[in-house]
C-alpha positions in Angstrom: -12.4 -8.3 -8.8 -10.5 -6.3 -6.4 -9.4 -7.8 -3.2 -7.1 -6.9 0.0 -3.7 -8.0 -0.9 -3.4 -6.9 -4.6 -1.4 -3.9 -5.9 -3.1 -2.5 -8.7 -1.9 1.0 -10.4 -3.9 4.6 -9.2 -3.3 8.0 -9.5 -1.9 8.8 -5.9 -2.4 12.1 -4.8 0.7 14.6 -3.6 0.5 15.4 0.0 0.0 18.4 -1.0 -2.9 17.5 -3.2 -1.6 19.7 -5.9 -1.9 16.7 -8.3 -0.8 13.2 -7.8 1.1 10.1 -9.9 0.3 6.9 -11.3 2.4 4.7 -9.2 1.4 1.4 -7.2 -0.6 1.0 -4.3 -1.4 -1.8 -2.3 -5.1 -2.5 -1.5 -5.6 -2.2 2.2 -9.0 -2.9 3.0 -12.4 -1.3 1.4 -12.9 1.6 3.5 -16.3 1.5 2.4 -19.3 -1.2 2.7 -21.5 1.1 0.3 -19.2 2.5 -1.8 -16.3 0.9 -3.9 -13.9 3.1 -1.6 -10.5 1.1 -1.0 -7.2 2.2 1.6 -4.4 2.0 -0.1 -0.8 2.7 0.8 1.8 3.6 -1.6 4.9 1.3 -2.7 7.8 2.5 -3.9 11.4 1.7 -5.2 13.3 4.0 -3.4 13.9 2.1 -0.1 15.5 5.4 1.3 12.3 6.7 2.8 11.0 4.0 4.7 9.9 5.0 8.0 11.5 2.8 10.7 9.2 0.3 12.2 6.6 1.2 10.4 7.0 0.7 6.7 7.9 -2.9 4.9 10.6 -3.6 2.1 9.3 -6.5 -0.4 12.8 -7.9 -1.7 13.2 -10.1 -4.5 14.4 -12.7 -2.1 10.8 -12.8 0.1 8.7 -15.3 -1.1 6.0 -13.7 -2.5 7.8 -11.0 -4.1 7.4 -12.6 -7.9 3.4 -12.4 -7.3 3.5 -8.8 -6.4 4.8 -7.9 -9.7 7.1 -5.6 -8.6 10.3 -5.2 -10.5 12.7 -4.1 -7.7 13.0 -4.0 -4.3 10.4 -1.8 -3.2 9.1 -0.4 0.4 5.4 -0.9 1.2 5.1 2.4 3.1 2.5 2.1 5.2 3.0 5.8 6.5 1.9 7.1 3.0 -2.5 6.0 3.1 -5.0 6.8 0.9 -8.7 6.2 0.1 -9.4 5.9 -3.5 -12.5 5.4 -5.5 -12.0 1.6 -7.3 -12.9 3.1 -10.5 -9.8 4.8 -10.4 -7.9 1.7 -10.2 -5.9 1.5 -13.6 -4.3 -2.3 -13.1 -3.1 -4.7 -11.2 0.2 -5.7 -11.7 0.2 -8.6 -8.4 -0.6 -9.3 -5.0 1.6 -9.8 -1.2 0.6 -13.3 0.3 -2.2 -13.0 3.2 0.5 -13.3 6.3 2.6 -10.6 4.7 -1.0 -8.5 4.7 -2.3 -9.2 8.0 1.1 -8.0 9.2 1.1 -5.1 7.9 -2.8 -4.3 8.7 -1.6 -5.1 12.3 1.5 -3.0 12.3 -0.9 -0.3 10.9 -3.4 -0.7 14.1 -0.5 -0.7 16.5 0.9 3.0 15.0 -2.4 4.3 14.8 -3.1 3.4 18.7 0.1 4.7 19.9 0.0 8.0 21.1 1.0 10.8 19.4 4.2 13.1 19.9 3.9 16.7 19.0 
């Protein structure tokens, strides 16, 4: 059963959409109370292109960094979002405890509020 809080493997698209790459994702929310739509954000190992105050690195030192399944340091980057279709969820490899996820959902909400500079 999927649940906020897990990563689980997807095909993320490019942001480009010319294709995308199965990589890990962490489950967001469902995006969806019909459909089994979920918003997922990317992780990934290359801590270099974390967005300032925005984006989260998991280290092995954190607490709930052996549940998450991760191998490495890796930056929950909250500034790369997707809705996916569960079906297309290939695994799960973990899950971030539920304080490290409500952070980050409120994080999200406070960059989404602020306003935008063009």
């Amino acid at each position: 059963m999927k649940r906020a809080g897990q990563i689980g493997l997807v095909p993320f698209p490019y942001t480009d959409l010319s294709g995308g790459k199965l990589r890990p994702v962490l489950l967001l929310r469902p995006a969806s109370a019909r459909f089994d739509d979920w918003l997922v954000c990317m992780v990934s190992s290359q801590l270099r292109q974390a967005e300032p105050n925005l984006d989260e690195i998991i280290a092995p030192e954190d607490a709930d960094f052996a549940r998450s399944g991760l191998k490495a340091a890796s930056v929950v980057r909250l500034s790369r979002l997707a809705v996916v279709d569960g079906a297309l969820l290939v695994g799960r490899i973990g899950e971030i405890d539920a304080e490290r996820l409500g952070r980050l959902r409120r994080r999200l909400a406070a960059w989404l509020a602020e306003p935008c500079e063009s």
